[in-house]
Backbone bond lengths (Angstrom), bond angles and torsions (degrees), N, CA, C in turn:
res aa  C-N    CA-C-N  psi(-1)  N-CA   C-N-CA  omega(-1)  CA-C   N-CA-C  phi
1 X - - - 1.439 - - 1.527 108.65 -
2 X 0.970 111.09 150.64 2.245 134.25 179.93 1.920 92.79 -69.21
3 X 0.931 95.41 125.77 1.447 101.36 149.72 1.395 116.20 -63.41
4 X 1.100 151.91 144.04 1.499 149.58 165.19 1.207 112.09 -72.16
5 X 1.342 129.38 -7.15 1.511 130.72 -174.62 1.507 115.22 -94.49
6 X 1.731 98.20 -13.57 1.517 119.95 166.66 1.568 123.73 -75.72
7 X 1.692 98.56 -17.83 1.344 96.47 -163.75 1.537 115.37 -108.06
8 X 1.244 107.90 12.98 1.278 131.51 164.99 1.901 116.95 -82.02
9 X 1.430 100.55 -43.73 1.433 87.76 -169.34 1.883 93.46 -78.92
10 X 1.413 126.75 -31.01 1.455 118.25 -136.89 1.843 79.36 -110.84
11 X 1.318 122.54 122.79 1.512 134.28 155.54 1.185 114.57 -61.31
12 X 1.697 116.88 102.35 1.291 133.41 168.32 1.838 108.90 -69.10
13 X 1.670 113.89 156.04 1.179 97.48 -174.69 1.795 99.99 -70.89
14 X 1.111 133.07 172.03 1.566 125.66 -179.42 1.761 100.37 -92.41
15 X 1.119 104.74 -173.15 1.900 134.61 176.54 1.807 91.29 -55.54
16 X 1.427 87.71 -77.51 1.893 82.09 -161.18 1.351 111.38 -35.84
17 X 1.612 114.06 -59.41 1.606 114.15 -142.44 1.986 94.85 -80.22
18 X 1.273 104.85 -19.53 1.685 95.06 165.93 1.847 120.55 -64.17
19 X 1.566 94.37 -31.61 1.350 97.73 175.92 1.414 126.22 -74.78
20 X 1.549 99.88 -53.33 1.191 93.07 155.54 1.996 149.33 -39.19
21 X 1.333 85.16 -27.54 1.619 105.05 -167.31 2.167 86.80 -84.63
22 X 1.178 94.28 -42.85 2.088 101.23 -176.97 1.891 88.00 -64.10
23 X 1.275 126.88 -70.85 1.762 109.33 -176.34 1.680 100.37 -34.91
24 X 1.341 114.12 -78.30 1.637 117.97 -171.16 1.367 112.96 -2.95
25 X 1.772 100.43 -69.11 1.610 114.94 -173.15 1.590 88.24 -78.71
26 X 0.951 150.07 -165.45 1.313 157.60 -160.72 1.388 97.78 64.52
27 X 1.426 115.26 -86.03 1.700 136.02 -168.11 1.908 86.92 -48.59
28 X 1.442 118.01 -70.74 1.758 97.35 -171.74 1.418 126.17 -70.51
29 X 1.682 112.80 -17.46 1.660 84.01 157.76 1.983 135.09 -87.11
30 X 1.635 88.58 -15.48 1.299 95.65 170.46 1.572 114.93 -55.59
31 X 1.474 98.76 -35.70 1.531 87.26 -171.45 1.613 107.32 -80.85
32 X 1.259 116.14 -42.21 1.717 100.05 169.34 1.768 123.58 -45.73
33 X 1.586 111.85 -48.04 1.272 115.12 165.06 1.558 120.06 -50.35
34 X 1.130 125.21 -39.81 1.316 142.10 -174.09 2.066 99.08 -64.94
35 X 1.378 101.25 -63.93 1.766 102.45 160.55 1.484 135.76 -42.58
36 X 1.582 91.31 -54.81 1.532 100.32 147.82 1.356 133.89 25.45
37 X 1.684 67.36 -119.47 1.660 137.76 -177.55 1.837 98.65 -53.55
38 X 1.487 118.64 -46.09 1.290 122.74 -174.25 1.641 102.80 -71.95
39 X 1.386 118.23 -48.70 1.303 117.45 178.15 1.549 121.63 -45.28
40 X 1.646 100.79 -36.34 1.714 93.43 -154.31 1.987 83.09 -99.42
41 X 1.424 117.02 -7.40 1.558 101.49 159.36 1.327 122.56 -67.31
42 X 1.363 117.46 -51.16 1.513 132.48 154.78 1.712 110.97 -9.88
43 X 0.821 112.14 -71.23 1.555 142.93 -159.09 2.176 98.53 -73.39
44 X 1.298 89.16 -46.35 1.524 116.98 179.64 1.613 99.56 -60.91
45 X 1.222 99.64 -36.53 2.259 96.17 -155.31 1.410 92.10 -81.79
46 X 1.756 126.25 -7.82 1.465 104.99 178.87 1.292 124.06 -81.80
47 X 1.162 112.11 13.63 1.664 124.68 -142.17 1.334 114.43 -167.64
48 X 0.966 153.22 134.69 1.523 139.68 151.02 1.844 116.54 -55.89
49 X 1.037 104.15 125.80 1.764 116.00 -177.00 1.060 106.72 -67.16
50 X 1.489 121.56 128.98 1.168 142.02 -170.15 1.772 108.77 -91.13
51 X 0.891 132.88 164.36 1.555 135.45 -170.37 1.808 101.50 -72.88
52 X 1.536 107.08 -51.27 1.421 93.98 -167.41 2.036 86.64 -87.31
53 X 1.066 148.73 -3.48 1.202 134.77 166.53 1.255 106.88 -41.29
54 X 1.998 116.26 -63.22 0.885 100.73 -164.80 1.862 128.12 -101.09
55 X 1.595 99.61 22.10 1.302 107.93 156.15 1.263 108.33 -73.94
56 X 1.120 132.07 -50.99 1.678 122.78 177.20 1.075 111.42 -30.53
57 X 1.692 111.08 -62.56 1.480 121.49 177.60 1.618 120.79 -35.27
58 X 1.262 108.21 -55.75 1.513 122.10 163.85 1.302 129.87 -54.48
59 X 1.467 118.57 -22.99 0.882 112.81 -155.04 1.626 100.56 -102.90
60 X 1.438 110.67 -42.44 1.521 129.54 155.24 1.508 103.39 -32.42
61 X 1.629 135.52 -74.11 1.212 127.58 -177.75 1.713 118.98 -62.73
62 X 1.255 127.18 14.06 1.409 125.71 -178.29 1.917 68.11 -101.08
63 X 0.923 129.34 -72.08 1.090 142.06 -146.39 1.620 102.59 -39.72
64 X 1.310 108.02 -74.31 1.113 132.28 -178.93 1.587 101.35 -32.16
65 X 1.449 117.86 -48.59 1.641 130.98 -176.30 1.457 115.63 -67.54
66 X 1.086 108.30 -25.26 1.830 116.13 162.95 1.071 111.20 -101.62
67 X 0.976 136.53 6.74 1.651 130.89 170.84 1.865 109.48 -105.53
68 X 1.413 99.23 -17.88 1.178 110.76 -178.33 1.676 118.99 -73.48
69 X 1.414 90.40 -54.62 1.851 128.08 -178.54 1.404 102.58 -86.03
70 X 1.337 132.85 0.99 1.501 139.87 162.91 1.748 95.99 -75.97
71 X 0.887 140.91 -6.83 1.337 144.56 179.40 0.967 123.65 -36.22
72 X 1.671 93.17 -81.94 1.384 112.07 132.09 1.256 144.37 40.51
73 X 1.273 106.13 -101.97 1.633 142.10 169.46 1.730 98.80 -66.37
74 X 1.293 124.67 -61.09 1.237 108.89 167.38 1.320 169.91 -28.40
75 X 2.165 83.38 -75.05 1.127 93.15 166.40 1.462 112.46 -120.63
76 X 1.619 122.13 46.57 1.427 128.93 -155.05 1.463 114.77 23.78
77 X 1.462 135.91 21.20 1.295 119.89 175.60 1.471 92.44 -150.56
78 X 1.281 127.90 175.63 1.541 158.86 161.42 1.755 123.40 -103.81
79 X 1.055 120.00 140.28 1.234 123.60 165.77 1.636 116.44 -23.52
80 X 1.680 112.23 -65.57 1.368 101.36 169.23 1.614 136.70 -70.19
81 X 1.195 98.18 -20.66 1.802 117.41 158.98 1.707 96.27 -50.43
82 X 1.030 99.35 -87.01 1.372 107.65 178.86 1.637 128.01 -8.63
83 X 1.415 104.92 -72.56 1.141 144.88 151.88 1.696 99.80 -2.00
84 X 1.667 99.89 -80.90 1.473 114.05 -161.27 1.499 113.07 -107.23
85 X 1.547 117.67 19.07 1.007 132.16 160.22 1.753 116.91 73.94
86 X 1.516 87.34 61.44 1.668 101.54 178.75 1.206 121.31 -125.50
87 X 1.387 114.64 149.84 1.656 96.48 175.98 1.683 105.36 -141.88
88 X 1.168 136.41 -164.51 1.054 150.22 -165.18 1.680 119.58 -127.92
89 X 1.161 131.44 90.42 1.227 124.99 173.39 1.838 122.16 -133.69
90 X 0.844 88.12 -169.99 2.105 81.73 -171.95 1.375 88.32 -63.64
91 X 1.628 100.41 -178.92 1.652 97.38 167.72 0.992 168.54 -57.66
92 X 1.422 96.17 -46.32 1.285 130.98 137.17 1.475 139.12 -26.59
93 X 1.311 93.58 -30.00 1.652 109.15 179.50 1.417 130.08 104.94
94 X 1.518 91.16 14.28 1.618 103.63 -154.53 1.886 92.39 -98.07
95 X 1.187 109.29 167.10 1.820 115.71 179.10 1.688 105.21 -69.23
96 X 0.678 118.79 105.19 1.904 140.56 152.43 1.177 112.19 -0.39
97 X 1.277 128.93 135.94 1.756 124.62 174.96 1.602 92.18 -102.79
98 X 0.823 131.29 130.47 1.671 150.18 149.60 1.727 112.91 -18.92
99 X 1.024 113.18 -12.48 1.484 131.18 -156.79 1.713 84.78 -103.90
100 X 1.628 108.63 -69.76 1.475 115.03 -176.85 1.320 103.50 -63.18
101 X 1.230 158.42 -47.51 1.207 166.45 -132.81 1.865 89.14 -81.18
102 X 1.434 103.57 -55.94 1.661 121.75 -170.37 1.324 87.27 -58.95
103 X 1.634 133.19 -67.24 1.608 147.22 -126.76 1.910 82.41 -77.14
104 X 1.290 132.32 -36.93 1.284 152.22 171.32 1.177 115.79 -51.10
105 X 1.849 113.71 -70.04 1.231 121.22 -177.18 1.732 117.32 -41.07
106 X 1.436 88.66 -60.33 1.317 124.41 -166.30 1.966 109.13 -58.86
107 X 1.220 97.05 -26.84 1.763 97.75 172.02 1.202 107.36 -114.18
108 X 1.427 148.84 2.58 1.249 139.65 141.61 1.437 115.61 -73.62
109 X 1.330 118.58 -39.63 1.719 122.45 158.44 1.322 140.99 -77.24
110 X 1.605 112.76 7.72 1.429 112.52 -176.36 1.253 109.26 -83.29
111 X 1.334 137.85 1.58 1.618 118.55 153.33 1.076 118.94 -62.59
112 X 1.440 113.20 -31.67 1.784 119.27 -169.06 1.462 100.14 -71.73
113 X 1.516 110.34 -56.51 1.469 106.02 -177.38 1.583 118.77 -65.88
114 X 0.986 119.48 -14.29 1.579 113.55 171.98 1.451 94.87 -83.26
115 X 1.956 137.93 -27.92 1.006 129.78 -155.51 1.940 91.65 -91.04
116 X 1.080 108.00 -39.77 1.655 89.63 172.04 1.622 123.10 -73.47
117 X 1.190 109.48 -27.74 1.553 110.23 171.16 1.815 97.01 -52.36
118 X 1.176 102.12 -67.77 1.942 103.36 -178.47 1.585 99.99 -31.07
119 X 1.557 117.29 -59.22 1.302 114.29 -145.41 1.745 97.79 -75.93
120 X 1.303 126.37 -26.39 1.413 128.32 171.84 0.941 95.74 -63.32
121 X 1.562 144.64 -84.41 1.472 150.99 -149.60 1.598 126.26 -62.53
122 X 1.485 99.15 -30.43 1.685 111.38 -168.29 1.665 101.61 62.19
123 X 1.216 133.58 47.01 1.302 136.21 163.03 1.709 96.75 -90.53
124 X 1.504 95.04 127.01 1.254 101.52 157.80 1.810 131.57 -76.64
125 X 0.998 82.70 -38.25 1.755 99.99 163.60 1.445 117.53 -23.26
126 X 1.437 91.33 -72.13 1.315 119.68 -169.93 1.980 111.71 -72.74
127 X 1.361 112.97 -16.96 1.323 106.34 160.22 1.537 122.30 -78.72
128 X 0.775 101.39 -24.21 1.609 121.46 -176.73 1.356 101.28 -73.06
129 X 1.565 137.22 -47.45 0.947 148.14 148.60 1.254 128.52 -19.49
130 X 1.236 115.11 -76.93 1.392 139.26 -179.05 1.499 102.12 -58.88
131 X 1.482 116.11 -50.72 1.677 102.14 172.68 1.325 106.66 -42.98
132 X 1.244 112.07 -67.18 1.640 120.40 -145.37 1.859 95.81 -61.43
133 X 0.863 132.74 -29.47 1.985 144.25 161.56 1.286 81.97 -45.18
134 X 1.514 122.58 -91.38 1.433 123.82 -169.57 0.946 123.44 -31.65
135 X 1.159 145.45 -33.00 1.367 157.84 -153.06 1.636 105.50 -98.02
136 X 1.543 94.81 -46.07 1.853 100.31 170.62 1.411 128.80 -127.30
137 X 1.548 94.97 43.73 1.658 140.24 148.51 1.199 98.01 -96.15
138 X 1.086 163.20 -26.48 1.337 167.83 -93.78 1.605 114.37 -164.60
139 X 1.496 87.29 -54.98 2.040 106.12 174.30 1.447 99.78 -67.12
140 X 1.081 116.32 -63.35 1.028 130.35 174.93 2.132 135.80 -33.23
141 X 1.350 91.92 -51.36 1.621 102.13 151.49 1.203 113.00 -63.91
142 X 1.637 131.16 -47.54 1.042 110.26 -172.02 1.472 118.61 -79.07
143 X 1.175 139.93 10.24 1.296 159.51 121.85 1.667 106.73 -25.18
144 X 0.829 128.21 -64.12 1.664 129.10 154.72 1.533 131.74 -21.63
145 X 1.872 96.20 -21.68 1.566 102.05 179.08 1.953 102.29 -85.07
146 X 1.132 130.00 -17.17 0.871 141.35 -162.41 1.677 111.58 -52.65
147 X 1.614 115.22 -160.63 1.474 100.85 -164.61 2.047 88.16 -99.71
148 X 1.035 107.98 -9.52 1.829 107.75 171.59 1.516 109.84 -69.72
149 X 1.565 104.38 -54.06 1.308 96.33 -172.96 1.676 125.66 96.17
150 X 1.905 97.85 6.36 1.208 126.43 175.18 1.227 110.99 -118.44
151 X 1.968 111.76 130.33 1.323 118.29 170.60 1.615 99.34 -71.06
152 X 1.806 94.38 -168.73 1.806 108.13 -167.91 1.934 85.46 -76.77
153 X 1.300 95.97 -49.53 1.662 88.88 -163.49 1.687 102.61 -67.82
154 X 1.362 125.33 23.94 1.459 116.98 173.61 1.681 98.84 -107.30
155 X 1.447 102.18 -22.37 1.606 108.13 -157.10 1.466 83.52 -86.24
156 X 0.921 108.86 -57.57 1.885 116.75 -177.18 1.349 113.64 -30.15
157 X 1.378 120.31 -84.66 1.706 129.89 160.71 1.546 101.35 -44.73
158 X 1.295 150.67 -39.74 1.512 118.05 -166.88 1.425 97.22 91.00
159 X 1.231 143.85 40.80 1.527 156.45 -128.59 2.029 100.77 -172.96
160 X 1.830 91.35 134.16 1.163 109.23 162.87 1.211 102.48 -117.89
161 X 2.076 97.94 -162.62 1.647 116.67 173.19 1.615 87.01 -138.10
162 X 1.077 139.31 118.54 1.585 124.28 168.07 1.785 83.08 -108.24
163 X 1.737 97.78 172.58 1.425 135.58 155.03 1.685 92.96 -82.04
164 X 1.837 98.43 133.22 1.402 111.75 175.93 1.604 95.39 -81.40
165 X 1.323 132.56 15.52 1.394 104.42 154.93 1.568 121.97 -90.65
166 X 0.852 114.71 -24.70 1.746 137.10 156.93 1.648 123.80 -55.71
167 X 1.077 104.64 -37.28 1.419 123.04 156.44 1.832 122.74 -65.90
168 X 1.283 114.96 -56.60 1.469 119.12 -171.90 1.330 96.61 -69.24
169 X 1.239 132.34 -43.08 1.581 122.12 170.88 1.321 121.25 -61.43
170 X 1.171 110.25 9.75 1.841 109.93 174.35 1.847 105.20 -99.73
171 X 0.855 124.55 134.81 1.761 123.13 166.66 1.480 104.50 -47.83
172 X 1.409 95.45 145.87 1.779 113.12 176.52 1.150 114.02 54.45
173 X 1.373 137.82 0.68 1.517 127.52 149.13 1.256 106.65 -66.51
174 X 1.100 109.50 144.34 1.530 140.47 156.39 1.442 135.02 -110.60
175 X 1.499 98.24 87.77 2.372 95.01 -157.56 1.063 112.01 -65.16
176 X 1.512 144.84 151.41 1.398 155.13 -171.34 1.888 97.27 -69.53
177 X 1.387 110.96 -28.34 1.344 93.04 -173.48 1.783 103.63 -137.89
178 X 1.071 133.29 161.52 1.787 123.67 163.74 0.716 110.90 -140.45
């Protein structure tokens, strides 16, 4: 956990512009999913859809959703990060190890991944599961409104979100954009 006496000198990104940056991604993968989804109906209206047809279909858009939110892990930021000029680094402010970035990914996304394991398996278990993750994936962001300014999965990894203007004023950063 942040000391609070830390979180005074170093500008966390705030509530809005994280939210904002979560609509961003929402609205652009919906709309790729949304394309999708129209294509493989397209393809669907010549024919009646077969059961594993449209697991493919499904299975492609889980896909698409971790390849998206793999970003992340990459390039410490997302399209809507991006967007509003956020990025991802330890707490401190320092550049991200790939390791934390994963330790991050991986606990802000484990509803999804328990929710595609469900959707591969047809375990009910495991849907039931994945809600209840979701649900405190969820508690958990909103933990982010707090006076740190860190969700659980930020506290977890040892992980922030700063504004890259807060960032470029630190030595040896280098911001994705100026």
């Amino acid at each position: 956990m942040v000391d609070s006496s830390d979180v005074i000198e170093m500008e966390r990104a705030g509530a809005m512009r994280r939210i904002a940056a979560a609509a961003i991604d929402v609205v652009a993968l919906g709309s790729i999913a949304l394309f999708i989804s129209y294509i493989g109906w397209y393809f669907s209206a010549m024919g009646v859809p077969t059961a594993i047809q449209e697991a493919r279909w499904g299975l492609l858009l889980n896909c698409l959703v971790l390849i998206y939110s793999s970003s992340e892990v990459f390039a410490a930021t997302s399209l809507g990060k991006l967007v509003v000029r956020l990025r991802i680094t330890n707490a401190d402010g320092t550049a991200a190890t790939r390791y934390k970035l994963i330790s991050r990914w991986s606990t802000k996304w484990s509803y999804f991944l328990i929710g595609s394991l469900a959707y591969v398996t047809s375990a009910v278990i495991l849907r039931w599961l994945a809600g209840l993750m979701g649900l405190l994936v969820l508690i958990g962001c909103l933990a982010g409104l707090g006076e740190t300014g860190m969700s659980w999965h930020d506290q977890w990894a040892k992980t922030a979100v700063f504004h890259l203007r807060w960032l470029s004023k630190q030595r040896g950063f280098e911001p994705l954009l100026k």
